[in-house]
C-alpha positions as CSV (number, residue, x, y, z in Angstrom):
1,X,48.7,18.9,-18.9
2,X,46.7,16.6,-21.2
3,X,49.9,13.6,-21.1
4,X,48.9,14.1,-17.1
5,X,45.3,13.5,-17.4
6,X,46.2,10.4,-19.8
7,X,48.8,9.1,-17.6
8,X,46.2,9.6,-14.5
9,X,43.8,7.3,-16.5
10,X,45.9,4.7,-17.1
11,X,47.0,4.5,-13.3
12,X,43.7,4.1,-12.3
13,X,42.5,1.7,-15.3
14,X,45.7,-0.6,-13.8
15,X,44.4,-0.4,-10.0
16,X,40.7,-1.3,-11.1
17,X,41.8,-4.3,-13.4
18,X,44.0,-5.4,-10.3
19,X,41.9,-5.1,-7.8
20,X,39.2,-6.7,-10.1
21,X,41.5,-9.6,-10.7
22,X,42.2,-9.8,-7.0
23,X,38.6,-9.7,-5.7
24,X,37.5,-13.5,-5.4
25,X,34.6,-14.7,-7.2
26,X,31.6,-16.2,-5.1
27,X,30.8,-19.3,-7.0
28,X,27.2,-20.5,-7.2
29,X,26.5,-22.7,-4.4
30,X,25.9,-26.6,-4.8
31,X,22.2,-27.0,-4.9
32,X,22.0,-30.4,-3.1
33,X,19.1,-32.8,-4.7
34,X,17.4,-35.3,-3.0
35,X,18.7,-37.6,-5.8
36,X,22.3,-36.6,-4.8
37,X,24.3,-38.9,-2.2
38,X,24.3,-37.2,0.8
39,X,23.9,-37.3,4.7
40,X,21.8,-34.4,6.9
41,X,23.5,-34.9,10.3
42,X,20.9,-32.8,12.4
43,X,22.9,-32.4,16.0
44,X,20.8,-33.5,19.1
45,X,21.9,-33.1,22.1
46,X,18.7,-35.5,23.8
47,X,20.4,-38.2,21.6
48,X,24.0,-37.9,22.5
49,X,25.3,-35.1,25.4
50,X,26.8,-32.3,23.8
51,X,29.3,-30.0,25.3
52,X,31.8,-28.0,24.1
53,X,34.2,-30.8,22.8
54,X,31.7,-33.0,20.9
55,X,33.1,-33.2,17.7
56,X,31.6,-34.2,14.7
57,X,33.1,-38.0,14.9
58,X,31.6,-38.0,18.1
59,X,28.0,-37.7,17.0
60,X,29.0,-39.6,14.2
61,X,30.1,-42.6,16.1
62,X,27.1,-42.5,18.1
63,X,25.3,-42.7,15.0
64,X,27.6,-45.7,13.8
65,X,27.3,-47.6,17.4
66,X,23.4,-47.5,16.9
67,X,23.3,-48.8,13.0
68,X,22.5,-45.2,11.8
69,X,25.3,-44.4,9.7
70,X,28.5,-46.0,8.5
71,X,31.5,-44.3,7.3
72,X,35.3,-45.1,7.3
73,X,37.9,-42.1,8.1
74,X,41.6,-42.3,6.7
75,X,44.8,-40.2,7.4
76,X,41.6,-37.9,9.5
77,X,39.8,-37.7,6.4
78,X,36.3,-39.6,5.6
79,X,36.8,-41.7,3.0
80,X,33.7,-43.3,2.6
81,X,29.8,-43.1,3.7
82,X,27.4,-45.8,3.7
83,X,29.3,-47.9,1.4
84,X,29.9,-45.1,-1.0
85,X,34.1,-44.4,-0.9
86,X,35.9,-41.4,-2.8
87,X,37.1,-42.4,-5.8
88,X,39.2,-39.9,-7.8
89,X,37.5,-37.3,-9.1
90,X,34.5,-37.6,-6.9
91,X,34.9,-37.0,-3.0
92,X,33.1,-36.6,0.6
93,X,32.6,-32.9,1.0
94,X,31.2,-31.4,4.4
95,X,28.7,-28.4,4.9
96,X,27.3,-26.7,7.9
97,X,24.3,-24.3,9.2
98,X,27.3,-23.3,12.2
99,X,28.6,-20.1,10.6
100,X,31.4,-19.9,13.1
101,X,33.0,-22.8,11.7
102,X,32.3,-22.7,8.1
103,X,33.3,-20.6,5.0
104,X,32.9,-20.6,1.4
105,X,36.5,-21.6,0.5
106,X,35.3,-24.7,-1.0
107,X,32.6,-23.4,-1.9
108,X,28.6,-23.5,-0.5
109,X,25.9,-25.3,-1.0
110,X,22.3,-25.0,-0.5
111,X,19.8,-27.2,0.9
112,X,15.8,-27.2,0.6
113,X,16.9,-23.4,0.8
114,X,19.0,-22.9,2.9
115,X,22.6,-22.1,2.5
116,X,26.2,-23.7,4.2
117,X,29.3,-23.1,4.2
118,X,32.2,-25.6,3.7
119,X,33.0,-26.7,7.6
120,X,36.7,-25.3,8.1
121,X,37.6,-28.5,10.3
122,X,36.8,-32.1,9.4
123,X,34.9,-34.6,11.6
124,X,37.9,-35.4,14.1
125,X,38.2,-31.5,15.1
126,X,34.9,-29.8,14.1
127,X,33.4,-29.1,17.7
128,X,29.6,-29.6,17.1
129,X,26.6,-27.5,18.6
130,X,23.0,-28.5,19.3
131,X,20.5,-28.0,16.6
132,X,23.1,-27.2,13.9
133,X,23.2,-29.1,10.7
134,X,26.0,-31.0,9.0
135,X,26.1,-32.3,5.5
136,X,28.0,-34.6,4.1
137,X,27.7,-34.5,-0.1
138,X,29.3,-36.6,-2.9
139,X,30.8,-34.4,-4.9
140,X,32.4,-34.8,-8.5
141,X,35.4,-32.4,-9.1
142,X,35.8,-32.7,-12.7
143,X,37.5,-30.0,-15.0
């Protein structure tokens, strides 16, 4: 009886360390400083129409056309805002207020507190909505 309570134990020891190991991890979020390089895109829909395909490089390119903002975008990635390119370890990240298209698999950050989720599209596909924000932060991704 007692190598059955024993062996009971140890089962259950196993499941919780697995299920402990398996459970992810919410990192702390980004806290975004003024001092850090980033971009609020606040989307307007009296400055550009909105409907339900207004992407994000829509707005963007609005933004652009009127001497707002410059950025370039490679292979459908931004690679650089207002003169400042990604450079190996340090990268364009994007954030959003939209919680239907954001997540925290890369993570969150927060902003004069408030917290976003990493957008789960980029630019060319994220479908915008009026009065969400969009943040685009330099981020270093050192070990």
């Amino acid at each position: 009886m007692k190598k059955r309570y024993v062996f009971v134990a140890a089962v259950i020891a196993a499941l919780c360390a697995f299920i402990s190991a398996c459970t992810p991890i919410e990192k702390e979020p980004l806290v975004i400083k003024e001092s850090d390089k980033h971009i609020v895109i606040t989307a307007d829909s009296e400055r550009v129409s909105i409907t339900n395909d207004t992407t994000l490089l829509d707005y963007m390119n609005s933004l652009k056309q009127s001497g707002e903002l410059e950025f370039e975008i490679a292979n459908g990635m931004v690679v650089s805002v207002n003169g400042i390119a990604n450079a190996d370890p340090s990268y364009w990240m994007l954030y959003t207020s939209d919680a239907d298209n954001a997540n925290a698999a890369w993570g969150t950050a927060e902003y004069k507190g408030e917290k976003y989720g990493s957008a789960m599209f980029g630019a060319e596909k994220l479908k915008i909505k009026n009065g969400e924000i969009y943040i685009w932060v330099y981020q270093s991704f050192q070990a």
